[in-house]
Structure formats: structure tokens, C-alpha cells
C-alpha positions as CSV (number, residue, x, y, z in Angstrom):
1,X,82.1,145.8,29.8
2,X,83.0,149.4,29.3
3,X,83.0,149.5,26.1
4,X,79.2,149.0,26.7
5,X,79.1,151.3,29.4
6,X,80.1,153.8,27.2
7,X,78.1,153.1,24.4
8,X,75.0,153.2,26.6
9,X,76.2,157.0,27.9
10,X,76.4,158.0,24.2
11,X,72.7,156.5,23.6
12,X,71.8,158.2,26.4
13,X,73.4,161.5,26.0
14,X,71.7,161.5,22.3
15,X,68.1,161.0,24.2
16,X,68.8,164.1,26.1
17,X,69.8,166.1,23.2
18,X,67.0,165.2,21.5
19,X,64.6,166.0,24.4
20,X,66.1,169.3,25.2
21,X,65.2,170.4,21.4
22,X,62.2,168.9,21.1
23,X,60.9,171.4,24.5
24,X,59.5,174.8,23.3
25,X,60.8,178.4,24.3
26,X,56.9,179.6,24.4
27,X,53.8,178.4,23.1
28,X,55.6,176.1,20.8
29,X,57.4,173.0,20.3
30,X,55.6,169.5,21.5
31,X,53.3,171.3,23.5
32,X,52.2,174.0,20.9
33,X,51.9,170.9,17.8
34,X,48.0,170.3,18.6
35,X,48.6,166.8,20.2
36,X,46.0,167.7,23.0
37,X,43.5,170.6,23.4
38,X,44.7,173.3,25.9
39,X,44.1,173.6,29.2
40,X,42.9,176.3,31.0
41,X,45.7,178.6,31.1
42,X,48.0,175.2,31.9
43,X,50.8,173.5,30.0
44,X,50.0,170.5,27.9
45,X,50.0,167.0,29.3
46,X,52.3,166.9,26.4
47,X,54.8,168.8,27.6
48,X,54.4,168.5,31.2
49,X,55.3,164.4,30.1
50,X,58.1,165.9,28.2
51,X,59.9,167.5,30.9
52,X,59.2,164.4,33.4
53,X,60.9,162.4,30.8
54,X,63.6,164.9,30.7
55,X,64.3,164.9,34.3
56,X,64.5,161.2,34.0
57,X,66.7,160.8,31.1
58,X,69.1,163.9,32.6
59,X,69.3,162.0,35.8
60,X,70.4,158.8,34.1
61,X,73.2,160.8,32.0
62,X,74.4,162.3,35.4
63,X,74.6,158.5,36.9
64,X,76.4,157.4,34.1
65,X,79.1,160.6,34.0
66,X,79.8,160.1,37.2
67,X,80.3,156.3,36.5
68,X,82.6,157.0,33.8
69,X,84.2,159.3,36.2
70,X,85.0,157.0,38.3
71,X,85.8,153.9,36.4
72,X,88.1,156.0,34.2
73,X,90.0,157.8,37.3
């Protein structure tokens, strides 16, 4: 069972890596690849779904560290 656990943190920990690189610095990255035209002065729904996804998948690694954490202790 936690040898599952942890496997799921390491999946889990690679999602947020991943996400955290794919978010641009400024008028690039996702947003800035031509997905979507651009809003008035806004952020893409591109990246504005990026950064929701982030916040989830951070959330979830924070859950699970804490988990960890505790099961280990």
C-alpha cells in the first residue's frame, strides 16, 4: 500500500514539474503558442486553464506530502 502511495506522489510531483515549465515568464509559453486568439488585454483561456490545473495538481502534491509525512513519522 505505500509503495503505491509513493509511486502516485512521484507521478504527481512529475505533473507539477511539468506544469510549472510549461507556464510563461511573459507573453510566452502556452499562452503565447497561438492556441487561441487574444483577448482584449486578458490572459489566454489557455493559460488561465493552466494555472487552475496547476493550483489543482500543487494542492494534490501538498496532500500527499503531508501523507507521507505522516505515514513515515
Amino acid at each position: 500500500m505505500l509503495a503505491v502511495f509513493v509511486f502516485f506522489h512521484f507521478l504527481v510531483s512529475i505533473a507539477l514539474m511539468a506544469l510549472v515549465l510549461m507556464h510563461s515568464g511573459r507573453e510566452a509559453g502556452m499562452g503565447g503558442l497561438g492556441f487561441v486568439p487574444t483577448s482584449q488585454g486578458g490572459t489566454h483561456i489557455v493559460e488561465r486553464n493552466l494555472t487552475r490545473l496547476t493550483v489543482v495538481v500543487a494542492a494534490v502534491f501538498l496532500v500527499t506530502t503531508v501523507s507521507l509525512f505522516r505515514l513515515l513519522d
